[in-house]
C-alpha positions, 0 to 999 in steps of 0.5 A: 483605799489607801497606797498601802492597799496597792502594795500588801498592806491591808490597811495603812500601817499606822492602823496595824493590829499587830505590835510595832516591832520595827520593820518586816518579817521574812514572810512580809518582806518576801510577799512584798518582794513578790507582789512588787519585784522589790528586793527588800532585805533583811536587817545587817546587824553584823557589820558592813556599809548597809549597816554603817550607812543605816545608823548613819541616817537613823541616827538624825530620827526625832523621838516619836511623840507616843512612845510604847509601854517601854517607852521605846518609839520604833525607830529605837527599836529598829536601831537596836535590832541593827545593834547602831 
């Protein structure tokens, strides 16, 4: 038992079974929101200072050691979805 277990993970994150696809769904933001009083939010990829200030932070990430197939790590992907 891990804190994962506390928040909505079944198990850590690092041993989820499904592929990583940078960041949470709908459904897993709003489980997590409820379970936690959160208030997580979608990613901005229009525009505005959440964005700015995403890339911003994002863009000092080192490369992840064991990249997926396409050789992306999931920070690149996150970094696409936000269009940075």
């Amino acid at each position: 038992m891990g804190i994962y277990n506390d928040i909505m993970f079944p198990t850590s994150p690092l041993n989820r079974e499904k592929p990583h696809t940078a960041g949470m769904s709908a459904a897993e933001r709003a489980a997590y929101n409820k379970k936690t009083g959160g208030n997580l939010k979608a990613p901005q990829p229009e525009g505005g200072s959440r964005k700015e200030s995403y890339c911003a932070r994002s863009a000092g990430i080192k490369k992840c050691k064991d990249p997926d197939k396409n050789g992306d790590c999931p920070n690149d992907i996150a970094r696409r979805n936000w269009k940075c």
